[in-house]
TIKOLDO-620918 format. One record per residue (C-alpha): residue in one letter; x, y, z. Coordinates in nm, 2 decimals. Layout:
// TIKOLDO-620918
+-------+--------+--------+--------+
| marlo |   east |  north |     up |
+-------+--------+--------+--------+
|     a |      X |      Y |      Z |
...
+-------+--------+--------+--------+
END
This chain:
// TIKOLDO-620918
+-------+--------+--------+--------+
| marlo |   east |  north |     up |
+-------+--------+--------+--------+
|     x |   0.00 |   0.00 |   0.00 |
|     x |   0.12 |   0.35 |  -0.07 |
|     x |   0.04 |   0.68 |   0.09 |
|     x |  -0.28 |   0.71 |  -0.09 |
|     x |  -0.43 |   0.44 |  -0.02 |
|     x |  -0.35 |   0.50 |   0.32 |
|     x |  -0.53 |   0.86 |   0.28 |
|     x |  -0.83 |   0.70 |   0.08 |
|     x |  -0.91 |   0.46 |   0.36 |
|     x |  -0.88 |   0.74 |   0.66 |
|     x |  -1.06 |   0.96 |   0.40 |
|     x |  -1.36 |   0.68 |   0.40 |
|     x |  -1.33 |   0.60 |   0.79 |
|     x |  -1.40 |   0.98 |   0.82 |
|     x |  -1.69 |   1.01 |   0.58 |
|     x |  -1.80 |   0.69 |   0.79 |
|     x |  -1.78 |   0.81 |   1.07 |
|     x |  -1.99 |   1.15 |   0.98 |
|     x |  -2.24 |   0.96 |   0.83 |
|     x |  -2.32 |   0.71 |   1.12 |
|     x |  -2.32 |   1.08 |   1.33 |
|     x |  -2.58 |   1.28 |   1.08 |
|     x |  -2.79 |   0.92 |   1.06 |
|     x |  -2.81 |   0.99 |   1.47 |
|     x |  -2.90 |   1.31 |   1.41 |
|     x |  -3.15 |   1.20 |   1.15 |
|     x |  -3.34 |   1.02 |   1.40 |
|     x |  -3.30 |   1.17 |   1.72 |
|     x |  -3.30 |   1.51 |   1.61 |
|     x |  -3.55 |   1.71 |   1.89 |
|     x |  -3.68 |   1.90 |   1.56 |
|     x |  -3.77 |   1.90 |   1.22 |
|     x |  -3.52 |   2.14 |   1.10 |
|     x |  -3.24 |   1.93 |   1.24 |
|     x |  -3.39 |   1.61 |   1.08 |
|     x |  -3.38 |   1.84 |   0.75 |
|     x |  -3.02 |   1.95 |   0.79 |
|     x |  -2.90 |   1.59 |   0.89 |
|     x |  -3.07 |   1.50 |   0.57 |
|     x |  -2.92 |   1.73 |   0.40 |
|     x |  -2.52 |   1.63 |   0.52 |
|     x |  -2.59 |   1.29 |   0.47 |
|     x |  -2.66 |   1.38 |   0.11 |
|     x |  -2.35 |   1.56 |   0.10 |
|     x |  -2.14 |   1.28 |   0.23 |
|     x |  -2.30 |   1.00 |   0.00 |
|     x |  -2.16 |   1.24 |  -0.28 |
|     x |  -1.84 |   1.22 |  -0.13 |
|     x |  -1.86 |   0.87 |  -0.08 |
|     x |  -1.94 |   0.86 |  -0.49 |
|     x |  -1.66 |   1.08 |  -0.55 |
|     x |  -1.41 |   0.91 |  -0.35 |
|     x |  -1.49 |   0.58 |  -0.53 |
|     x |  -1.43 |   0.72 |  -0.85 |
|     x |  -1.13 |   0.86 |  -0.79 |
|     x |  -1.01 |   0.55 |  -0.63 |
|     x |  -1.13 |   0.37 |  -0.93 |
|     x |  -1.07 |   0.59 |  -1.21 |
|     x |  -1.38 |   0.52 |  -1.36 |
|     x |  -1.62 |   0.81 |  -1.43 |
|     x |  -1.95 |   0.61 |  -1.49 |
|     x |  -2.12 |   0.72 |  -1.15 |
|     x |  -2.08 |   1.10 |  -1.21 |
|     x |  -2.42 |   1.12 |  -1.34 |
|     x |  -2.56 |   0.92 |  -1.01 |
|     x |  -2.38 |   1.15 |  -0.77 |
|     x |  -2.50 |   1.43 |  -1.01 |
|     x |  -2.86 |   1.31 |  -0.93 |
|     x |  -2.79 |   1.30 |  -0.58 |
|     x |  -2.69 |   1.63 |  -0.51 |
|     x |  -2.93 |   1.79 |  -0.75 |
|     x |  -3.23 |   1.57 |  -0.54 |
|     x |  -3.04 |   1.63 |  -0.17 |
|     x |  -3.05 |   2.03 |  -0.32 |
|     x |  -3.42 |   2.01 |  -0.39 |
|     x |  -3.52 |   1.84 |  -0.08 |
|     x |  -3.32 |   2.06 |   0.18 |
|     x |  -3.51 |   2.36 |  -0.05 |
|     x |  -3.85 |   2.21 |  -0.01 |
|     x |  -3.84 |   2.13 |   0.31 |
|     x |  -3.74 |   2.48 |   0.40 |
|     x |  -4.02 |   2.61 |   0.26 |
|     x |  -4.28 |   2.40 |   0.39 |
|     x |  -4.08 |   2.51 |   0.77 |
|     x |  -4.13 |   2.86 |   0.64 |
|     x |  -4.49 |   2.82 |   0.55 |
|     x |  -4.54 |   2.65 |   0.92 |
|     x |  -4.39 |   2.95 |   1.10 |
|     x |  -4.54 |   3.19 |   0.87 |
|     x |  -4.93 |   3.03 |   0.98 |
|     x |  -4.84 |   3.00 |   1.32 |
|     x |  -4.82 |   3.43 |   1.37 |
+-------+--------+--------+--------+
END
């Protein structure tokens, strides 16, 4: 093993590590705007999960799935913000 395979692994034990941690956070979180931020980083990380295979790999054929992803993590954190806005907005 050289030095970047030693980085990719600690690179992945981190990402692992912040997923399992916004997955907590995903279930436990005291409110609906944490549960939509959590959501929102583990997006993010599967990403960089994706993009961390590829450029272990080489191999460019998953660009369009982590494409998706983010575009679809994008959309969600936006609707979910306005539906928290709407709430707030009713409640005054």
């Amino acid at each position: 093993m050289n030095v970047l395979d030693y980085a990719m692994a600690a690179t992945a034990a981190m990402l692992s590590v912040s997923a399992g941690l916004a997955l907590y956070r995903l279930v436990r979180g005291p409110s609906v705007l944490d549960r939509t931020v959590s959501l929102s980083t583990v997006s993010v990380l599967l990403v960089s999960f994706i993009g961390l295979e590829i450029a272990y790999r080489g191999d460019t054929a998953y660009i369009g799935v982590m494409v998706s992803i983010a575009l679809l993590g994008f959309i969600a954190t936006l609707t979910a913000a306005r539906f928290a806005e709407r709430r707030a907005h009713d409640r005054d």
